[in-house]
mmCIF entry with sequence, helices, sheets and N, C-alpha, C, O atoms, coordinates in Angstrom:
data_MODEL
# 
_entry.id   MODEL 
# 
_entity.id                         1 
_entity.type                       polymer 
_entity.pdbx_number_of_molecules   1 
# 
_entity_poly.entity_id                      1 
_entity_poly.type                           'polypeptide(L)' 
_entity_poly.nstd_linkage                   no 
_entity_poly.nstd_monomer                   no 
_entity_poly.pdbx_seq_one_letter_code       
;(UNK)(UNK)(UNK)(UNK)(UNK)(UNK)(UNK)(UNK)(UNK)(UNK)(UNK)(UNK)(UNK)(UNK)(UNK)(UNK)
(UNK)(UNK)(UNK)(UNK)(UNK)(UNK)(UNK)(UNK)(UNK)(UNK)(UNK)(UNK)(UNK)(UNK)(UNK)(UNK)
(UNK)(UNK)(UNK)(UNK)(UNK)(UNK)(UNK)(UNK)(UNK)(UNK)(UNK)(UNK)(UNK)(UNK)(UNK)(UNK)
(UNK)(UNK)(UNK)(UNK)(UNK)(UNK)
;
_entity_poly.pdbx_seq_one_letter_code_can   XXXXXXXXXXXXXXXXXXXXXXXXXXXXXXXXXXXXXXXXXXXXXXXXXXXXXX 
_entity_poly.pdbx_strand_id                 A 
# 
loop_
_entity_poly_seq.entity_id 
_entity_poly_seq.num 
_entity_poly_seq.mon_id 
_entity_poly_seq.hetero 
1 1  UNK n 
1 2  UNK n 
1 3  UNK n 
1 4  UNK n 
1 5  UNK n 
1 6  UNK n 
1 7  UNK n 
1 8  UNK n 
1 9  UNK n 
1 10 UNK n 
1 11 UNK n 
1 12 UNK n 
1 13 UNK n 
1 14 UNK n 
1 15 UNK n 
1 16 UNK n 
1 17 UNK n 
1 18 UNK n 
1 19 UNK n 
1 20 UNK n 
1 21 UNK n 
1 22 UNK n 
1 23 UNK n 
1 24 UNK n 
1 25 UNK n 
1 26 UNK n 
1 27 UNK n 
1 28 UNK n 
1 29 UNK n 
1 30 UNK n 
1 31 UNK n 
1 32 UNK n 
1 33 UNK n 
1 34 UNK n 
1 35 UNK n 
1 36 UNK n 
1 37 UNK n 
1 38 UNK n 
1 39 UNK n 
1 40 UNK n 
1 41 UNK n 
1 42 UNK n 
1 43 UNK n 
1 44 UNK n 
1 45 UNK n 
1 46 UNK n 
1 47 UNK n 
1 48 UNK n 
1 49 UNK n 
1 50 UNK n 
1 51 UNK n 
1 52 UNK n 
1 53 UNK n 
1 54 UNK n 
# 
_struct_asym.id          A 
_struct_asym.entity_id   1 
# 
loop_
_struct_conf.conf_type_id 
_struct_conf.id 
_struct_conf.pdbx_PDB_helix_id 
_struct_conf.beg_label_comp_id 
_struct_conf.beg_label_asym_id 
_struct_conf.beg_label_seq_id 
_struct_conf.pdbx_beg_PDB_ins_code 
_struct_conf.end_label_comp_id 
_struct_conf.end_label_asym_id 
_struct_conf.end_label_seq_id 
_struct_conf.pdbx_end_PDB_ins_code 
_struct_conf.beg_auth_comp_id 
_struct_conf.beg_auth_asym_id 
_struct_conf.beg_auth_seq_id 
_struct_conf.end_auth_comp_id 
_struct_conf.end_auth_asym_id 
_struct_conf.end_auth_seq_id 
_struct_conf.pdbx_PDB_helix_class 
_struct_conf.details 
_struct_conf.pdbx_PDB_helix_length 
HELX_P HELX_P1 AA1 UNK A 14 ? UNK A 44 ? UNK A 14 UNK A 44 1 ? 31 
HELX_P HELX_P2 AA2 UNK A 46 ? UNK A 48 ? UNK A 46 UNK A 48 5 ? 3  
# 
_struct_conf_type.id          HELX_P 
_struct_conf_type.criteria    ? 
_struct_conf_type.reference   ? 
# 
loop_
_atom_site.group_PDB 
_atom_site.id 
_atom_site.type_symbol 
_atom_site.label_atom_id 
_atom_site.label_alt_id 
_atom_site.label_comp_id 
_atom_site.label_asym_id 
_atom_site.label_entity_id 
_atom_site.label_seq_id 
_atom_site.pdbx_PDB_ins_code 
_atom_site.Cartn_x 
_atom_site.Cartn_y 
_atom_site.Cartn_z 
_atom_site.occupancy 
_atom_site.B_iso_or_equiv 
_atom_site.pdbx_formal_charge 
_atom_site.auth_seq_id 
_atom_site.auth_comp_id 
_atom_site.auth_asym_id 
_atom_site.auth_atom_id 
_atom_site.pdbx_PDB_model_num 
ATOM 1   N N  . UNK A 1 1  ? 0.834   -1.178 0.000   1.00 0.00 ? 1  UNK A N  1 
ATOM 2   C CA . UNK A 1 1  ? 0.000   0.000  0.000   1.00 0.00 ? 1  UNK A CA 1 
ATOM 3   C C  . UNK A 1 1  ? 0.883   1.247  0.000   1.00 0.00 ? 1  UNK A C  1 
ATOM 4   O O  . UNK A 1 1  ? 1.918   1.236  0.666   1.00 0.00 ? 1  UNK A O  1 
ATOM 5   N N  . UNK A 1 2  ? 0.615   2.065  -0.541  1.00 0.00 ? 2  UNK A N  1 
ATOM 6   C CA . UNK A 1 2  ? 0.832   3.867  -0.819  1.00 0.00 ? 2  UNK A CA 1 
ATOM 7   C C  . UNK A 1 2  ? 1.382   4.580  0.834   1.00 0.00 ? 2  UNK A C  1 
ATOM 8   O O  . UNK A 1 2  ? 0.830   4.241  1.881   1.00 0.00 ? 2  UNK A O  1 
ATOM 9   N N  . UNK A 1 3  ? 2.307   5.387  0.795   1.00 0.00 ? 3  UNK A N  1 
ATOM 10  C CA . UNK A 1 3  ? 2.801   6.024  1.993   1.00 0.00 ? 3  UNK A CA 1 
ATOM 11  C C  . UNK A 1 3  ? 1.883   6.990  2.237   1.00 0.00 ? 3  UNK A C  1 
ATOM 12  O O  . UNK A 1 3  ? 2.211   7.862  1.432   1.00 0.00 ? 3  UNK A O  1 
ATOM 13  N N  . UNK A 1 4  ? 0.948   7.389  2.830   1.00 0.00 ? 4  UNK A N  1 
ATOM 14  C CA . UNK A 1 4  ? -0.037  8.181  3.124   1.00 0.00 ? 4  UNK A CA 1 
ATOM 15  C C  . UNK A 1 4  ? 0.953   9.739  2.705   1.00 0.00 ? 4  UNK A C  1 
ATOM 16  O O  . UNK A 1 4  ? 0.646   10.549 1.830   1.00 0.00 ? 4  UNK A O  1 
ATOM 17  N N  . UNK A 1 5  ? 2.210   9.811  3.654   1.00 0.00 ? 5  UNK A N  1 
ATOM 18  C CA . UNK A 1 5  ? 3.112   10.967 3.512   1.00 0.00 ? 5  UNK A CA 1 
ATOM 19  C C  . UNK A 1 5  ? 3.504   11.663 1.873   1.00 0.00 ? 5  UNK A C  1 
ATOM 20  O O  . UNK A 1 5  ? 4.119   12.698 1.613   1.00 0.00 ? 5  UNK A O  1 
ATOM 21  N N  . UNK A 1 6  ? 2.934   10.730 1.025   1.00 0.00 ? 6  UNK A N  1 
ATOM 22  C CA . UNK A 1 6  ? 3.528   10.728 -0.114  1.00 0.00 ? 6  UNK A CA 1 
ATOM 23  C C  . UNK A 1 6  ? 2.391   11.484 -1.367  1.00 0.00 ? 6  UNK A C  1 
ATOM 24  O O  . UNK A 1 6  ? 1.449   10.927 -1.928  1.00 0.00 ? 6  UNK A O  1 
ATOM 25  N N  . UNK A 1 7  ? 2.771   12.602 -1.501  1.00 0.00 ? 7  UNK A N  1 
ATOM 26  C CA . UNK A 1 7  ? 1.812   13.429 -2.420  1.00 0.00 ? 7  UNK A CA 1 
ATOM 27  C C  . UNK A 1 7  ? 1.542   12.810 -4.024  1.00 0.00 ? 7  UNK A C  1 
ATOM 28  O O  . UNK A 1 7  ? 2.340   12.792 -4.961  1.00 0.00 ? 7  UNK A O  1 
ATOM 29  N N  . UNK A 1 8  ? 0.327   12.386 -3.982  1.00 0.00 ? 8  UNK A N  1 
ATOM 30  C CA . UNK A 1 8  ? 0.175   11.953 -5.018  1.00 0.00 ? 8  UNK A CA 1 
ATOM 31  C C  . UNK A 1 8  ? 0.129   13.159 -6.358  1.00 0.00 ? 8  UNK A C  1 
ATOM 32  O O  . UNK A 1 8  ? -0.231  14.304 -6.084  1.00 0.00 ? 8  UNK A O  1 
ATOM 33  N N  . UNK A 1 9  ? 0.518   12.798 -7.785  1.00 0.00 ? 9  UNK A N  1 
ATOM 34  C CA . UNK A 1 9  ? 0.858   13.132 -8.945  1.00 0.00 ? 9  UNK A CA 1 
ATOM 35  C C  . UNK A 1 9  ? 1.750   13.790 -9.000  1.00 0.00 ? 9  UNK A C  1 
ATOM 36  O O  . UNK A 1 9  ? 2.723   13.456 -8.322  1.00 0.00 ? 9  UNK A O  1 
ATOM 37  N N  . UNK A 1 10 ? 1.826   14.983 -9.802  1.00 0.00 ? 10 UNK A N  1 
ATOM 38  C CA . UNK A 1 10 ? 2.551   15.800 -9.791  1.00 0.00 ? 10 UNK A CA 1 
ATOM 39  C C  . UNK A 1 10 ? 3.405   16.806 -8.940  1.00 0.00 ? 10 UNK A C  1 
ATOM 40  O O  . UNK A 1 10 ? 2.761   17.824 -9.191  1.00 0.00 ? 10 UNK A O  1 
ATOM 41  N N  . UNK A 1 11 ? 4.385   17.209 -8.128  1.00 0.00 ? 11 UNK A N  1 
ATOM 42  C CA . UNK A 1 11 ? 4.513   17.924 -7.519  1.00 0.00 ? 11 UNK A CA 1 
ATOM 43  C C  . UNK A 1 11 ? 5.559   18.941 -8.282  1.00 0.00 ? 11 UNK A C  1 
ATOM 44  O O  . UNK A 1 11 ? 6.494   18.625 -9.018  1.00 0.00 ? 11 UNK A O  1 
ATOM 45  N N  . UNK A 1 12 ? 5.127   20.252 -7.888  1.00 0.00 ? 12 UNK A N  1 
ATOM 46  C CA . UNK A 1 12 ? 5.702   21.541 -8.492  1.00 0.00 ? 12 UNK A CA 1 
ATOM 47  C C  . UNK A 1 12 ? 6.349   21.839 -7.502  1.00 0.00 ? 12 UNK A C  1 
ATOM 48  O O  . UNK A 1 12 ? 6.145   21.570 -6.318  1.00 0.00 ? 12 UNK A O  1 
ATOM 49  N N  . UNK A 1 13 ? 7.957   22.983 -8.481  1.00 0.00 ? 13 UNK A N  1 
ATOM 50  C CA . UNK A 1 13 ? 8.824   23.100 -6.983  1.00 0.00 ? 13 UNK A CA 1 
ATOM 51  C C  . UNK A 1 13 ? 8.076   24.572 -7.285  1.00 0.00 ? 13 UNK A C  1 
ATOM 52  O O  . UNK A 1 13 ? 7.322   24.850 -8.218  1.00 0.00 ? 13 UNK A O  1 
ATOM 53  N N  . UNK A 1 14 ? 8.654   25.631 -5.906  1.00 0.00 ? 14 UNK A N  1 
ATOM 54  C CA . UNK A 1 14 ? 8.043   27.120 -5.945  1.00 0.00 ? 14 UNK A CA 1 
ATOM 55  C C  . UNK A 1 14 ? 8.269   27.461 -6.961  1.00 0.00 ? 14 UNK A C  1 
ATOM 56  O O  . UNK A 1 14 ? 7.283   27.790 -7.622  1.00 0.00 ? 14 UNK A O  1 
ATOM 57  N N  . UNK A 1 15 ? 9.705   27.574 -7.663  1.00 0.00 ? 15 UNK A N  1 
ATOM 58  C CA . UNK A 1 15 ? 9.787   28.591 -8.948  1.00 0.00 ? 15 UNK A CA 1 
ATOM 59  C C  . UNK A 1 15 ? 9.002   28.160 -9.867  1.00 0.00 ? 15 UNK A C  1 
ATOM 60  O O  . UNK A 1 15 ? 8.634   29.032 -10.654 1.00 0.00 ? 15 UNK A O  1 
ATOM 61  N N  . UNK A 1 16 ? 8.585   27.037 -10.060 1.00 0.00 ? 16 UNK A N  1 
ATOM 62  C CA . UNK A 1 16 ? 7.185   26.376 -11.470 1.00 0.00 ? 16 UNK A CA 1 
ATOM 63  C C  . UNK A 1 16 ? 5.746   27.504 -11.124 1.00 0.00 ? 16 UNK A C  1 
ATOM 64  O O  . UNK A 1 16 ? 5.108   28.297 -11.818 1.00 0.00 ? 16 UNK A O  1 
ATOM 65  N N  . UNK A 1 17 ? 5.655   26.894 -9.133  1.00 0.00 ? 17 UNK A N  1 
ATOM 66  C CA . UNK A 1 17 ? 4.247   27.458 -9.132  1.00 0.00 ? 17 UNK A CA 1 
ATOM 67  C C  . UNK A 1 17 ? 4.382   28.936 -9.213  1.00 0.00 ? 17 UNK A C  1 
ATOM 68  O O  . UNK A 1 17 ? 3.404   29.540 -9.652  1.00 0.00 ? 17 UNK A O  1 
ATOM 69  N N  . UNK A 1 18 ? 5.842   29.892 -8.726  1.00 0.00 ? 18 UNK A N  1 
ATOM 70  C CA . UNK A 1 18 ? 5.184   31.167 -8.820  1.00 0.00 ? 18 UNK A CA 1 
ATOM 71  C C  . UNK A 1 18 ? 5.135   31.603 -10.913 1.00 0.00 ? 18 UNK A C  1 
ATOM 72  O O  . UNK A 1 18 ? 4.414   32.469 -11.409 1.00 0.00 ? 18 UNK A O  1 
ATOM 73  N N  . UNK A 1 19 ? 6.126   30.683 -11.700 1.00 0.00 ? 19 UNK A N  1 
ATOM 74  C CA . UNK A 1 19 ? 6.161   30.603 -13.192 1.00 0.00 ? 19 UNK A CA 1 
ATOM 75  C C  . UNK A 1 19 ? 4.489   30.587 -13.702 1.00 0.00 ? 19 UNK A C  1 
ATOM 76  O O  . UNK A 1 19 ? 3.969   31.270 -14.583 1.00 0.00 ? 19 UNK A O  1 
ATOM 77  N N  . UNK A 1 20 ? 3.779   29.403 -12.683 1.00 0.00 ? 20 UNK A N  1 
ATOM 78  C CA . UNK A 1 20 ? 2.172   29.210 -13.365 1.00 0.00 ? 20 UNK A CA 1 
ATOM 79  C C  . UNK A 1 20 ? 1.823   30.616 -12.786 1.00 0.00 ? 20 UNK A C  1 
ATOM 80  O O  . UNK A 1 20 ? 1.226   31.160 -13.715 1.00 0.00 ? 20 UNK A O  1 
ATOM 81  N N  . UNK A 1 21 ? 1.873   31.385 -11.869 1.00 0.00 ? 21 UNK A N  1 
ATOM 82  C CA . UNK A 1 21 ? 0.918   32.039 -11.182 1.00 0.00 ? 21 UNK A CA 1 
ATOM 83  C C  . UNK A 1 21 ? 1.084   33.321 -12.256 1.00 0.00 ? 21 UNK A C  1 
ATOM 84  O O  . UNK A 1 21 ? 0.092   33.738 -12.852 1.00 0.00 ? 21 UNK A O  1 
ATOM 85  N N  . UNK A 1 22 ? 2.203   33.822 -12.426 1.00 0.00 ? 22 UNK A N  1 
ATOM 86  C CA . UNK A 1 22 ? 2.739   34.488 -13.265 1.00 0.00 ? 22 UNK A CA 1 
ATOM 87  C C  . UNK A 1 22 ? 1.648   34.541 -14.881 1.00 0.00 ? 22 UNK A C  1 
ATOM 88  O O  . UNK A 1 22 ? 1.021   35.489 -15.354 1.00 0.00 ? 22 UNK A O  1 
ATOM 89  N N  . UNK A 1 23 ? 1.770   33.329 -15.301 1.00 0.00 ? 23 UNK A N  1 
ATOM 90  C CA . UNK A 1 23 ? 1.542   33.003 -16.649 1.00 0.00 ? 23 UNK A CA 1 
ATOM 91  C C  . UNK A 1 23 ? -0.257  33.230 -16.436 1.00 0.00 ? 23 UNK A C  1 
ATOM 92  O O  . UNK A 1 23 ? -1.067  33.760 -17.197 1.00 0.00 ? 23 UNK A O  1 
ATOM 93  N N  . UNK A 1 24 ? -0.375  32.842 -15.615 1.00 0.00 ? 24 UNK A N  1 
ATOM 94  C CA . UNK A 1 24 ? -2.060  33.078 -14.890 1.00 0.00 ? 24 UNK A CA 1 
ATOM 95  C C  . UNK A 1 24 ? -2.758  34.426 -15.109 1.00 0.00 ? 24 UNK A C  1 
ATOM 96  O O  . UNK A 1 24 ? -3.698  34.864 -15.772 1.00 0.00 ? 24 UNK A O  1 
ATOM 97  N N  . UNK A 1 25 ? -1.647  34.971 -14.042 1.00 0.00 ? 25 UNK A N  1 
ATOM 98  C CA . UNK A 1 25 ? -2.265  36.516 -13.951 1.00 0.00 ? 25 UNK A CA 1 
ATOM 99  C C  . UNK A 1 25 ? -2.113  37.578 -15.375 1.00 0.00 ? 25 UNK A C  1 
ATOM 100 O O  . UNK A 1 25 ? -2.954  38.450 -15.593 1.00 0.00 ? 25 UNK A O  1 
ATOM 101 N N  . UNK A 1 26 ? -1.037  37.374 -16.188 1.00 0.00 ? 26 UNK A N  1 
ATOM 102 C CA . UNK A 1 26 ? -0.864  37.631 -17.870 1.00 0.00 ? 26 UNK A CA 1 
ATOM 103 C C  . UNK A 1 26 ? -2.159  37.217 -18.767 1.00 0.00 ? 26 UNK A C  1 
ATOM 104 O O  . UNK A 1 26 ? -2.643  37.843 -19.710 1.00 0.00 ? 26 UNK A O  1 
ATOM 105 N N  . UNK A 1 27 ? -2.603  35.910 -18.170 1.00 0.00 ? 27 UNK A N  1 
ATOM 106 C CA . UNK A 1 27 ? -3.958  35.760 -19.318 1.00 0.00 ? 27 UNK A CA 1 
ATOM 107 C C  . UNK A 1 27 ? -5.177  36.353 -18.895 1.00 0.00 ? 27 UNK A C  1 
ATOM 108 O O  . UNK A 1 27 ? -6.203  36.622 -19.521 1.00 0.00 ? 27 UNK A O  1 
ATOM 109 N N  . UNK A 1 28 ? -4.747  36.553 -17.300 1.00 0.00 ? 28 UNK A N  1 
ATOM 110 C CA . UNK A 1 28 ? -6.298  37.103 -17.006 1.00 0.00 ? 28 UNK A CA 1 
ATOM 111 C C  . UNK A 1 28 ? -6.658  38.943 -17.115 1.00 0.00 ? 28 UNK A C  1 
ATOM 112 O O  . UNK A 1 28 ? -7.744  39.520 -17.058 1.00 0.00 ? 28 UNK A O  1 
ATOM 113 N N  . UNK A 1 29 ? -5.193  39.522 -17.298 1.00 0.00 ? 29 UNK A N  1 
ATOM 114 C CA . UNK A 1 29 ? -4.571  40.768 -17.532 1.00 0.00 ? 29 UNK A CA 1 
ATOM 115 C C  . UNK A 1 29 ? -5.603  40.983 -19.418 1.00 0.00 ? 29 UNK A C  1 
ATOM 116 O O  . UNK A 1 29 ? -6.481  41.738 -19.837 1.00 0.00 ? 29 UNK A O  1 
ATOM 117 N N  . UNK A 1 30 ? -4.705  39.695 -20.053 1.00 0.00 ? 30 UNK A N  1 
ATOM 118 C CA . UNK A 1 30 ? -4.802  40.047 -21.561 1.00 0.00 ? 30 UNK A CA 1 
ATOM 119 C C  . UNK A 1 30 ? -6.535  39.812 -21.706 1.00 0.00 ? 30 UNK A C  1 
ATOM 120 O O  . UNK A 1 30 ? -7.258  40.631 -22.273 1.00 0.00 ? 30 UNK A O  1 
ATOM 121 N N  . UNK A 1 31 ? -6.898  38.880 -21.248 1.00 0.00 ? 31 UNK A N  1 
ATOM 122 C CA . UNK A 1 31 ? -8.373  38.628 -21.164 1.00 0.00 ? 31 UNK A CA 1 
ATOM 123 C C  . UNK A 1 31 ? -9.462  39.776 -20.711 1.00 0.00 ? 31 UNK A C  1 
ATOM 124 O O  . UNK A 1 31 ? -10.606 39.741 -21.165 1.00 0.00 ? 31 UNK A O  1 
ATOM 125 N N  . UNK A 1 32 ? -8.921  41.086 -19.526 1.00 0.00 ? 32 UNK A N  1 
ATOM 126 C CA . UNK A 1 32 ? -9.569  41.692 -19.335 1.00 0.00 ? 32 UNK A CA 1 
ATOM 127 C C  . UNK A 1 32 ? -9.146  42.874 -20.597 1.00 0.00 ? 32 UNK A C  1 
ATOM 128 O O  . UNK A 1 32 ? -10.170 43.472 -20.929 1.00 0.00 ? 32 UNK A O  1 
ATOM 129 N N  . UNK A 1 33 ? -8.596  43.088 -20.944 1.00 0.00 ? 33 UNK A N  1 
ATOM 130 C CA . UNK A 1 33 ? -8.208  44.185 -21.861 1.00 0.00 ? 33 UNK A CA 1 
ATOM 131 C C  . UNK A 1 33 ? -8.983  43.583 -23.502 1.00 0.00 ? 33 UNK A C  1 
ATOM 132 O O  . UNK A 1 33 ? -9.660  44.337 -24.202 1.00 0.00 ? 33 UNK A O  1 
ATOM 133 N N  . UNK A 1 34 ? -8.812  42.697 -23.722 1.00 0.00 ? 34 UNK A N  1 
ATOM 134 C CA . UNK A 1 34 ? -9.734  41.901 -24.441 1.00 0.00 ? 34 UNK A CA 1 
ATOM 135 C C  . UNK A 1 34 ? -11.156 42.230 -24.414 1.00 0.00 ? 34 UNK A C  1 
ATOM 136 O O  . UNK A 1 34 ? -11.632 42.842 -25.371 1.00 0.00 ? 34 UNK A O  1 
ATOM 137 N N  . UNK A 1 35 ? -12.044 41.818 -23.210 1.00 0.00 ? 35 UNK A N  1 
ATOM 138 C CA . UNK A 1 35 ? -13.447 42.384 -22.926 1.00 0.00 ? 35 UNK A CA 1 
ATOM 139 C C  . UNK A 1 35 ? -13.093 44.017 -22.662 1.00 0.00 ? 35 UNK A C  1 
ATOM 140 O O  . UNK A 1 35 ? -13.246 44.477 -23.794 1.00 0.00 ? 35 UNK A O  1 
ATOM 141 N N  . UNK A 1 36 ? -12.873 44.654 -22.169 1.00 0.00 ? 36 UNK A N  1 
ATOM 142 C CA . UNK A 1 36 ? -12.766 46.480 -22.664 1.00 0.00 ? 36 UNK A CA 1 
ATOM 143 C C  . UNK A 1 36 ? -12.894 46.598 -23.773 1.00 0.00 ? 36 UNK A C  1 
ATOM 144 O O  . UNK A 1 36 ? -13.988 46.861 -24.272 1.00 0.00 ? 36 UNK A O  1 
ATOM 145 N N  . UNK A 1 37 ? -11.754 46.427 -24.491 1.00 0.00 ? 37 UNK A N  1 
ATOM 146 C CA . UNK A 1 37 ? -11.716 46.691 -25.697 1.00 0.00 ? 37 UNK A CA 1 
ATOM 147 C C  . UNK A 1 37 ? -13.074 46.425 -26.480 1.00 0.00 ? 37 UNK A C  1 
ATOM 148 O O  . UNK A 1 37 ? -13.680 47.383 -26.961 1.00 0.00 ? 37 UNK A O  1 
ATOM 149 N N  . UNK A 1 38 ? -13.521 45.210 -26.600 1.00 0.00 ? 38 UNK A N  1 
ATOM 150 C CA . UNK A 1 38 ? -14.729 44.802 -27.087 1.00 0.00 ? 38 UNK A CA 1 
ATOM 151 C C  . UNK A 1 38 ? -15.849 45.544 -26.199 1.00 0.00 ? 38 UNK A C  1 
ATOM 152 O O  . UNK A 1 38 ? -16.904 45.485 -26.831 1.00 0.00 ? 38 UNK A O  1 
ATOM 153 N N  . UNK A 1 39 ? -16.008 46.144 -25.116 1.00 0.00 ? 39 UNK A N  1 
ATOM 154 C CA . UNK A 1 39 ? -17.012 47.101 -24.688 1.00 0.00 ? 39 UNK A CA 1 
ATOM 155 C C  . UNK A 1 39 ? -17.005 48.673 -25.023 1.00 0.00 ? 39 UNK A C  1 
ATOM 156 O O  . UNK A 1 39 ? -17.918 49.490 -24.899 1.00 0.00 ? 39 UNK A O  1 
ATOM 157 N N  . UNK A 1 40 ? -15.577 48.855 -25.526 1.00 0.00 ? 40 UNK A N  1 
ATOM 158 C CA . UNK A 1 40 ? -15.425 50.197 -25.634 1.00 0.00 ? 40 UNK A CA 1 
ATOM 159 C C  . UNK A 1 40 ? -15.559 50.647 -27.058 1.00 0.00 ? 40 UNK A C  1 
ATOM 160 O O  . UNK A 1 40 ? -15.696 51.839 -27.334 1.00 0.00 ? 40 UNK A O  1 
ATOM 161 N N  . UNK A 1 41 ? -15.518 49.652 -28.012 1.00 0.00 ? 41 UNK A N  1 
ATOM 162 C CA . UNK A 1 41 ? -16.177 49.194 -29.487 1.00 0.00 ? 41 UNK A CA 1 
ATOM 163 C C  . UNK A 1 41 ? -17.630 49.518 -29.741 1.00 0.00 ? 41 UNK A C  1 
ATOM 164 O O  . UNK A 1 41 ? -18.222 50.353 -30.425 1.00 0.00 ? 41 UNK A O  1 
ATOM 165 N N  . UNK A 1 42 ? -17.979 48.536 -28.925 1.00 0.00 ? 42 UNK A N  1 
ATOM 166 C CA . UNK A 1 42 ? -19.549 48.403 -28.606 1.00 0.00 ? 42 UNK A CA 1 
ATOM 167 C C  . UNK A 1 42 ? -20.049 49.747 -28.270 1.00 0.00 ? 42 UNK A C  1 
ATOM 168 O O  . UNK A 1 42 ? -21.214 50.005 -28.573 1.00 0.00 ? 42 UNK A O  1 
ATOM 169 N N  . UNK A 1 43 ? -19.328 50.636 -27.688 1.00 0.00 ? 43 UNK A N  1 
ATOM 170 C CA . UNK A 1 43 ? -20.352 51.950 -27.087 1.00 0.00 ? 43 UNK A CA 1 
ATOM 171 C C  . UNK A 1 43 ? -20.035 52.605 -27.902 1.00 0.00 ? 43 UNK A C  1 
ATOM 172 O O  . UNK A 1 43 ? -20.897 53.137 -28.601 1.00 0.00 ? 43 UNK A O  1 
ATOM 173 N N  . UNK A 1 44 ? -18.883 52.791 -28.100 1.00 0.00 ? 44 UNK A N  1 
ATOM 174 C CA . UNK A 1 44 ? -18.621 53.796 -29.838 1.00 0.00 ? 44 UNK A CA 1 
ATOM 175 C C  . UNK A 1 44 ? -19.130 53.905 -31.085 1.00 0.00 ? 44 UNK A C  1 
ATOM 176 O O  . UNK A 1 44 ? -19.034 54.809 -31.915 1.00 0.00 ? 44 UNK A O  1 
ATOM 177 N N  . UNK A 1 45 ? -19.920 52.419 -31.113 1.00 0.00 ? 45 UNK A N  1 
ATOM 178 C CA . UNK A 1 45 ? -20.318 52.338 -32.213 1.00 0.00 ? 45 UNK A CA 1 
ATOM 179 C C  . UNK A 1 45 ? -22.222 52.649 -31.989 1.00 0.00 ? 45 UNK A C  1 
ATOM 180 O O  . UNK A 1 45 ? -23.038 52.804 -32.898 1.00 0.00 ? 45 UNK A O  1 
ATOM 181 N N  . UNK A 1 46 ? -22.419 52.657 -30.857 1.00 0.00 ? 46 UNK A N  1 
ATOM 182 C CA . UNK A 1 46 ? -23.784 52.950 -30.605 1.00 0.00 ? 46 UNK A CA 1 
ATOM 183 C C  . UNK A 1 46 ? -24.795 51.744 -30.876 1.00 0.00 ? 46 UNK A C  1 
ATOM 184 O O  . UNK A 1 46 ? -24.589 50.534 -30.962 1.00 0.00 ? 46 UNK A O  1 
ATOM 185 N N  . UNK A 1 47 ? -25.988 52.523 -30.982 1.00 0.00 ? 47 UNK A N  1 
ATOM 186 C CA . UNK A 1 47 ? -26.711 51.325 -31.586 1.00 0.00 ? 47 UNK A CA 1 
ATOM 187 C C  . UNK A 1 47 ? -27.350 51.349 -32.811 1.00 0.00 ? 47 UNK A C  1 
ATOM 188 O O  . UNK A 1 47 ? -28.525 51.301 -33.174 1.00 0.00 ? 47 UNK A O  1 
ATOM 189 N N  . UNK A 1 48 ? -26.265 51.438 -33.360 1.00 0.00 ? 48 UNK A N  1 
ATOM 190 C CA . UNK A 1 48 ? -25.766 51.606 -34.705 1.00 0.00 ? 48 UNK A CA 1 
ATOM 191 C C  . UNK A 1 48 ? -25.435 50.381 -35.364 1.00 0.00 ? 48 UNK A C  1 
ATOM 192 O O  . UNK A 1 48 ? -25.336 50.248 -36.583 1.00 0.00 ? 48 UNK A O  1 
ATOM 193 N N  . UNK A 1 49 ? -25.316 49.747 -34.749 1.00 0.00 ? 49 UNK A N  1 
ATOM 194 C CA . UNK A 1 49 ? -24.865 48.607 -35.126 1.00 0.00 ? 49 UNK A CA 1 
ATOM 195 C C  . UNK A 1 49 ? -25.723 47.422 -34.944 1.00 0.00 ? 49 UNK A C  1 
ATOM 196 O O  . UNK A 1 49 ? -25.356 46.257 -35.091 1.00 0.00 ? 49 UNK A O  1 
ATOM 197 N N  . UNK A 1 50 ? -26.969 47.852 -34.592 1.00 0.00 ? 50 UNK A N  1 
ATOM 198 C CA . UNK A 1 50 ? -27.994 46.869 -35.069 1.00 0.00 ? 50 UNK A CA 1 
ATOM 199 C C  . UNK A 1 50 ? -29.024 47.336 -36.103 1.00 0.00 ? 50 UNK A C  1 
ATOM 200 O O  . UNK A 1 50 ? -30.162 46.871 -36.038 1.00 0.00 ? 50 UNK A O  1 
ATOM 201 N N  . UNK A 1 51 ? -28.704 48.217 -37.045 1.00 0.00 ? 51 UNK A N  1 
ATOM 202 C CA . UNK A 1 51 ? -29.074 48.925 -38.098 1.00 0.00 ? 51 UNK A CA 1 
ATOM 203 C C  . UNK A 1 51 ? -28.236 48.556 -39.312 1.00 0.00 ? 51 UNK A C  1 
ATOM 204 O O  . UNK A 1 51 ? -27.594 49.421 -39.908 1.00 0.00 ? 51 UNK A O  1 
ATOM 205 N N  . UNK A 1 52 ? -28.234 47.075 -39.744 1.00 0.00 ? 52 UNK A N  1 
ATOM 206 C CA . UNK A 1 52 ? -27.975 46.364 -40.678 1.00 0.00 ? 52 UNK A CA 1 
ATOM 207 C C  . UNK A 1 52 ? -28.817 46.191 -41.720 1.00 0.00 ? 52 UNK A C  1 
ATOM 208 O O  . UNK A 1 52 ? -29.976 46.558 -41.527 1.00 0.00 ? 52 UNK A O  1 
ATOM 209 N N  . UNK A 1 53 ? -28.553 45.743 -42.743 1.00 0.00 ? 53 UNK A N  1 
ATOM 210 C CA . UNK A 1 53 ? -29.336 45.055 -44.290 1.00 0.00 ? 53 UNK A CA 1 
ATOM 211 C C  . UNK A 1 53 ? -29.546 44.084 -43.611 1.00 0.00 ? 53 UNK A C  1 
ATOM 212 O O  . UNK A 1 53 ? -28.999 43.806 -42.544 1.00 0.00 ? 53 UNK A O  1 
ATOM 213 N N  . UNK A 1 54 ? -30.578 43.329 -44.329 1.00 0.00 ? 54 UNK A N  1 
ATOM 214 C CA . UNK A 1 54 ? -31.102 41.744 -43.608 1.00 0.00 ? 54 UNK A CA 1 
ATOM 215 C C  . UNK A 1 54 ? -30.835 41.214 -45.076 1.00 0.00 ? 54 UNK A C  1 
ATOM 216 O O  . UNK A 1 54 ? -31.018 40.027 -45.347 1.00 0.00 ? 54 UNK A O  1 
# 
């Protein structure tokens, strides 16, 4: 049987996890600038933009 003491799967040393945390907070950075951008589109363009040809 398994050493209870013994962390199962993967184990990360600190410099990996602060590397993920890093890489984390960059997508959630680019992700919010992403939705702005696409809201600040959206208001500029008014509603204007449901005044299409069908």
């Amino acid at each position: 049987m398994s050493n209870p003491h013994e962390p199962d799967g993967i184990v990360l040393t600190e410099a990996q996890k602060r590397s993920q945390r890093r890489r984390s907070i960059a997508i959630a950075l680019a992700l919010g600038v992403l939705v702005m951008l696409f809201f600040a589109v959206t208001i500029v363009k008014g509603p204007a933009v449901l005044n299409r040809p069908l």
